[in-house]
GURO-592904 format. One record per residue (C-alpha): z, x, y; residue in three letters; residue number from 1. Coordinates in Angstrom, 2 decimals. Example, Ala and Ser with C-alpha at 12.3 -4.5 7.8 and 13.67 -1.06 7.14 Angstrom:
2
SITE / pz / px / py / rest / nr
SITE / 7.80 / 12.30 / -4.50 / Ala / 1
SITE / 7.14 / 13.67 / -1.06 / Ser / 2
***
This chain:
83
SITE / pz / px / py / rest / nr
SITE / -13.22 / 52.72 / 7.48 / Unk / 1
SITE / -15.92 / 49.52 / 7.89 / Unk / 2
SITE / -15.67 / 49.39 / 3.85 / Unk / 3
SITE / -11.99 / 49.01 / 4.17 / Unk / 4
SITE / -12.18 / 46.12 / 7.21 / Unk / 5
SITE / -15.61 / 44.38 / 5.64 / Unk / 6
SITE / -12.82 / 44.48 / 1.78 / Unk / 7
SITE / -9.65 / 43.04 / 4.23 / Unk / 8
SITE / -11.99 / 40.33 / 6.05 / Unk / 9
SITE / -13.37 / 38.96 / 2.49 / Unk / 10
SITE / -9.86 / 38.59 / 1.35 / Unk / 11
SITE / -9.05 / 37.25 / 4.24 / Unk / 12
SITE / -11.78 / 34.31 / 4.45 / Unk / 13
SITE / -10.91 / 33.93 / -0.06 / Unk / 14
SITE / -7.21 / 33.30 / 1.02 / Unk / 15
SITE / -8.07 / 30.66 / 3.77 / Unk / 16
SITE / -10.71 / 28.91 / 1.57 / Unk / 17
SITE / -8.00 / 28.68 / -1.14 / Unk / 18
SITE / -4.95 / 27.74 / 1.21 / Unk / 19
SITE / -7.26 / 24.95 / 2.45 / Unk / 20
SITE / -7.53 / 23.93 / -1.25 / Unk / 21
SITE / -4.32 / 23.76 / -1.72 / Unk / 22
SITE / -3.46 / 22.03 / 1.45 / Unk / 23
SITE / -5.61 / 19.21 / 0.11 / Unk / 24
SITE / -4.29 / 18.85 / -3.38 / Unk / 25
SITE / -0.84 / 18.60 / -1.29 / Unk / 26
SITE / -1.60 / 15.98 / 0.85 / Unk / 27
SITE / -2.92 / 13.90 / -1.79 / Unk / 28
SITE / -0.08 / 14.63 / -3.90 / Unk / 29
SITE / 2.53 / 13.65 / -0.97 / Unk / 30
SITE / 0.81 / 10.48 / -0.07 / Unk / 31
SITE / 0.53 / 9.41 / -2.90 / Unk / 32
SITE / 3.99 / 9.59 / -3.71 / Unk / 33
SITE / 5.03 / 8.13 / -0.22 / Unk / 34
SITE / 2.52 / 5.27 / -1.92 / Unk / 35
SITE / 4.47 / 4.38 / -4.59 / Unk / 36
SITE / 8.11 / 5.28 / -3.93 / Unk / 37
SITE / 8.16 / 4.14 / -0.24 / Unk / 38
SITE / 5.33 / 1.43 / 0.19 / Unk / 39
SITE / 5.01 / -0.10 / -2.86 / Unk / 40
SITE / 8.77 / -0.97 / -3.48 / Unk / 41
SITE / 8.85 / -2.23 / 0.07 / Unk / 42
SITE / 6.46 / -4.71 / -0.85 / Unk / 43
SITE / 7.66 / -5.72 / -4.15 / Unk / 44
SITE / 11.13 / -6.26 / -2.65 / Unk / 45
SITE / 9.56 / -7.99 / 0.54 / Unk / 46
SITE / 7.52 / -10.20 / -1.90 / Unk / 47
SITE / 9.96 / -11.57 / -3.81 / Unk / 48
SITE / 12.78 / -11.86 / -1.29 / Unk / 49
SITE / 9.54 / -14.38 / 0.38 / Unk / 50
SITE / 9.27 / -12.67 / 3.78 / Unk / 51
SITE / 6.21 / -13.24 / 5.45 / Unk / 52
SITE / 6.23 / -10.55 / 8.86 / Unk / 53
SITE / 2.66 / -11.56 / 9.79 / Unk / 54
SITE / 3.13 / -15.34 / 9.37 / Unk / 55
SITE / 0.21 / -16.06 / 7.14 / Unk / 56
SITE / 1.62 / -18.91 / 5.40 / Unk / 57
SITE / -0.11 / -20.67 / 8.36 / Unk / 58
SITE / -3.32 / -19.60 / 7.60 / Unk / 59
SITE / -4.21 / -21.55 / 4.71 / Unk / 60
SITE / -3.48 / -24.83 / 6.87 / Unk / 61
SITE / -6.78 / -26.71 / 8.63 / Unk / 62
SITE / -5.45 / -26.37 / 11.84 / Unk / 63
SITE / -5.84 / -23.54 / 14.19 / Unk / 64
SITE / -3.53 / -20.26 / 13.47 / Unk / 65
SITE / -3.38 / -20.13 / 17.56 / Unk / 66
SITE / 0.52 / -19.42 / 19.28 / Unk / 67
SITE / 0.89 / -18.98 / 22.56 / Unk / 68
SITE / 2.40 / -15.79 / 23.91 / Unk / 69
SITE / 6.30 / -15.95 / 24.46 / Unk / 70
SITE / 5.64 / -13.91 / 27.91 / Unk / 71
SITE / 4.70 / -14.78 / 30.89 / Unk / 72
SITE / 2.02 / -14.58 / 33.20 / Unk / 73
SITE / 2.73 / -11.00 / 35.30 / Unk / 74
SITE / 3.38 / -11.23 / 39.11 / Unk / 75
SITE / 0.86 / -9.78 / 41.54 / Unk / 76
SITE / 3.17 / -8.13 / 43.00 / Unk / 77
SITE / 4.12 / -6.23 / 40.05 / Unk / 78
SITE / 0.18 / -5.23 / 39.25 / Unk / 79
SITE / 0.10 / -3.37 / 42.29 / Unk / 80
SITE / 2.56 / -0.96 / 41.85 / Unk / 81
SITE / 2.63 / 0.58 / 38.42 / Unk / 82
SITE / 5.56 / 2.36 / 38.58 / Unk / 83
***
């Protein structure tokens, strides 16, 4: 009876060690393709239509990249009670 649970427990621990294989090859195979069919044609199109979502046209100027925050300062009031 132990030969037949020590055979079952080393096919167990063959099938997770090549599950976890596979698992990797997969994830590298779906990212990859998220890559290039989802992220790279964003960017082309994003590119040539000349968006620019993080403003960094301004960064090649001399002058500071600095803007000041469209919100305002909160209220005490409102700090004390977080809900």
């Amino acid at each position: 009876m132990s030969g037949l649970r020590t055979l079952r427990r080393r096919l167990w621990q063959g099938w997770l060690a090549l599950a976890a294989r596979f698992g990797e090859v997969q994830t590298l195979v779906v990212l990859g393709f998220v890559y290039a069919f989802v992220f790279g044609p964003v960017a082309v199109v994003t590119q040539l239509a000349g968006r620019d979502f993080l403003d960094k046209h301004r960064l090649g100027q001399p002058d500071s990249a600095w803007r000041d925050s469209d919100a305002r300062p909160p209220e005490l009031d409102n700090l004390k009670q977080p809900f």
